[in-house]
N, C-alpha and C positions, 0 to 999 in steps of 0.2 A: 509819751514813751511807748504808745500802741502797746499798752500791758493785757489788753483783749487777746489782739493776736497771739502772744505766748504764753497764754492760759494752758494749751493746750502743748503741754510738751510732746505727748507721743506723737500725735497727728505732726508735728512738727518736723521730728526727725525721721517720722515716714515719706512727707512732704522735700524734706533736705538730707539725705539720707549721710550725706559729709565724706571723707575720706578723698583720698589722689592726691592732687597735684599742691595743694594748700596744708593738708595736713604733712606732708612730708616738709615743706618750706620752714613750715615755723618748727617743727621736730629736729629739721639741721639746725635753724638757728637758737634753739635754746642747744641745743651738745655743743654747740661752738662755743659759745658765751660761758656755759656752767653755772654753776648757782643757784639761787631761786628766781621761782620764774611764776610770773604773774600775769592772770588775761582777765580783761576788762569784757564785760560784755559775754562772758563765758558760754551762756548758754546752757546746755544740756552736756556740756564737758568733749564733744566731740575733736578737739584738736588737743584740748588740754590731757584727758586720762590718755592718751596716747604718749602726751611728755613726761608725764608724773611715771610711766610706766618704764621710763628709761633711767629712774632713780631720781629724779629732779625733785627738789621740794616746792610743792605747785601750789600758789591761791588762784581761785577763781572767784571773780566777784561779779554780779547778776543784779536786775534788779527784781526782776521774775524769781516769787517762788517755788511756782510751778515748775521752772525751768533747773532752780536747784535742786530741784526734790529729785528729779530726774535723773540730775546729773549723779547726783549721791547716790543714787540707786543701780544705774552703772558703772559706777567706779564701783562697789561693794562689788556687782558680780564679776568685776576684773580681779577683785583684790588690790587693788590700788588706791592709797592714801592721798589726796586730796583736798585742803580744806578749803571749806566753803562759805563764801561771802554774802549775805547780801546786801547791796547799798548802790548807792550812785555813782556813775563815773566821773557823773559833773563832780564830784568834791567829795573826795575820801580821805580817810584817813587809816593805815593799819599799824605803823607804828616803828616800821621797819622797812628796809630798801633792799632791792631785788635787781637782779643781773639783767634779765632780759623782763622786756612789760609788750604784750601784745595786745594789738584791739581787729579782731579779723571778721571777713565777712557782711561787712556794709554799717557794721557794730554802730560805728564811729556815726554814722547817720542819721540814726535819732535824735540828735541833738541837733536843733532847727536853728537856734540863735549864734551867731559869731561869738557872744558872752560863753557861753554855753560850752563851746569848743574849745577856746582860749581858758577857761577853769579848769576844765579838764584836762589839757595840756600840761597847765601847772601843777594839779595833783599829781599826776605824772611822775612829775619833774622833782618831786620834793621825795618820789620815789626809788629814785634813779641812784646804782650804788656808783660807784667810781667806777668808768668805763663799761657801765652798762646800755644797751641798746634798747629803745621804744622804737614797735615794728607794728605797719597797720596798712591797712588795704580796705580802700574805697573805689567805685566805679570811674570812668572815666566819661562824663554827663554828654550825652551826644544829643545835640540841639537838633539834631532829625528826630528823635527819638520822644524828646520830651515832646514837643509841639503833635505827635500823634496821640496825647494822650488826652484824649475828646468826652473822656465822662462813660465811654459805652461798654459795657460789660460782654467781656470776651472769653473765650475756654483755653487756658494755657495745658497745651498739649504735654507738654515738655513735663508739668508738675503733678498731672494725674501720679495716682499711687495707688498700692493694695495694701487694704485695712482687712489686717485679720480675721478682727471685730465685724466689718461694716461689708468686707469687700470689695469690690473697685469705686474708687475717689475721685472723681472729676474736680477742678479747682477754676473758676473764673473770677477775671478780676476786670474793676472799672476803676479807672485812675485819671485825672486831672493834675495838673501843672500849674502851682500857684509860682510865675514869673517873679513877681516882685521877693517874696519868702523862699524860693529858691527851693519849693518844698512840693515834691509829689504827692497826691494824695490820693490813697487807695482805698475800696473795699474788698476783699478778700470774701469769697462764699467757695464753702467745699460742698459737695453732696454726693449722695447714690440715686438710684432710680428710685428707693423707695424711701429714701428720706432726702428730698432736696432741700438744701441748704441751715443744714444742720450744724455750721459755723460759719456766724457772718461777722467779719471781725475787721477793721479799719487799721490802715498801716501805714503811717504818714513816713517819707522817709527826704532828708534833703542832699541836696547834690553841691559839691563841692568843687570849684572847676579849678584846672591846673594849674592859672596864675595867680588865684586866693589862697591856693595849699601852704604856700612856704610861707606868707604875713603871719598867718595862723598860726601855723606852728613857733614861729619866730617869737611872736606876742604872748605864746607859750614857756616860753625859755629856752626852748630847743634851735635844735639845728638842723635841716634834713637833710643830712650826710648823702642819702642815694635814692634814685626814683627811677625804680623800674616799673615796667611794662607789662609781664607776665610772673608765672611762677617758674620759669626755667632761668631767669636772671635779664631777660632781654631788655636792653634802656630801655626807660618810657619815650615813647615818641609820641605823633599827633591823634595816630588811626590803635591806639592802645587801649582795650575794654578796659584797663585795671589800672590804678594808682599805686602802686604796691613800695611804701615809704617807711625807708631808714631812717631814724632821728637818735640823737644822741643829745646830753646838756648841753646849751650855748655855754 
């Protein structure tokens, strides 16, 4: 579950700072839905204290307590009620069903085994009130892409950040492609000039390709009502970065 990597909640959400085009997505679809509303994989609350902030009764369940402690600590400075979970996705139980259930942000990819995914599916599902919607987004695996990932540690430009604390954050990553397991495997190193590599943390994450998505779900109990493309609504097509999946109970 790469529980290394999310040790470290602040660097985290300096490193992913969240907000645009995804937080608005799932904010329209819990107001449409109504209800209670549930995200798996929560994080540090970045899309959820934004729903909870709209009056919604929100759980957020984590497996990271670093990540909750976080999230709890943000929502207090918002003033927003939130409660917090923490446990597995592969197989929960909270006792009650919810209107909308999200899992966003590549969430859904730590879980490397098809078993794994298909459980999780069903807890889902066992969560699911009458006419409630399960909404989630995953990459769309680009076999160019995988195949350049040769083991060599690179500087991603893109995810440098400023640490208060520390000051500017360079972040490099070296990642390989286990074909058979379907599963990237990364190390993550952050540093400064004067402390290099001051979090070296491994982040395995699997890739899901388009025409396993719907068995999956399927073997789930579900159904995937809709498969778009982007977060402005666009179908998913072939040359599509995003998976971005509508499900409802079969």
């Amino acid at each position: 579950m790469s529980q290394a990597f999310y040790s470290h909640a602040r660097l985290y959400d300096l490193m992913f700072p969240g907000g645009g085009p995804a937080v608005d997505f799932y904010r329209a679809g819990a107001n449409r839905q109504g209800g209670r509303v549930l995200e798996l994989g929560c994080g540090t609350g970045q899309k959820l204290i934004p729903i909870a902030s709209d009056g919604h009764p929100c759980v957020g369940l984590d497996f990271s307590s670093a990540m909750l402690a976080e999230a709890q600590r943000k929502a207090d400075e918002r003033g927003v009620v939130v409660e917090w979970v923490q446990g597995d996705m592969r197989a929960f139980d909270l006792g009650r069903t919810f209107d909308f259930v999200f899992i966003t942000a590549n969430s859904l990819l730590h879980l490397q085994e098809a078993e794994d995914l298909v459980s999780c599916f069903r807890s889902v599902r066992r969560h699911l009130a009458p006419g409630a919607r399960f909404v989630f987004d995953v990459f769309n695996p680009s076999v160019r892409l995988l195949a350049e990932a040769d083991g060599v540690r690179r500087t991603r430009e893109s995810l440098s950040f400023l640490d208060p604390d520390r000051g500017s954050v360079s972040v490099d990553v070296a990642e390989t492609y286990d074909a058979p397991a379907q599963v990237t495997r990364g190390t993550w190193y952050l540093s400064t000039n004067s402390e290099p590599d001051f979090v070296v943390a491994p982040l395995e994450i699997r890739s899901i390709f388009p025409q396993e998505l719907p068995l999956l779900v399927s073997l789930g109990g579900l159904r995937l009502v809709e498969r778009l493309g982007d977060w402005s609504g666009r179908p998913f097509a072939v040359d599509a970065a995003l998976q971005l999946c509508v499900c409802e109970s079969a």
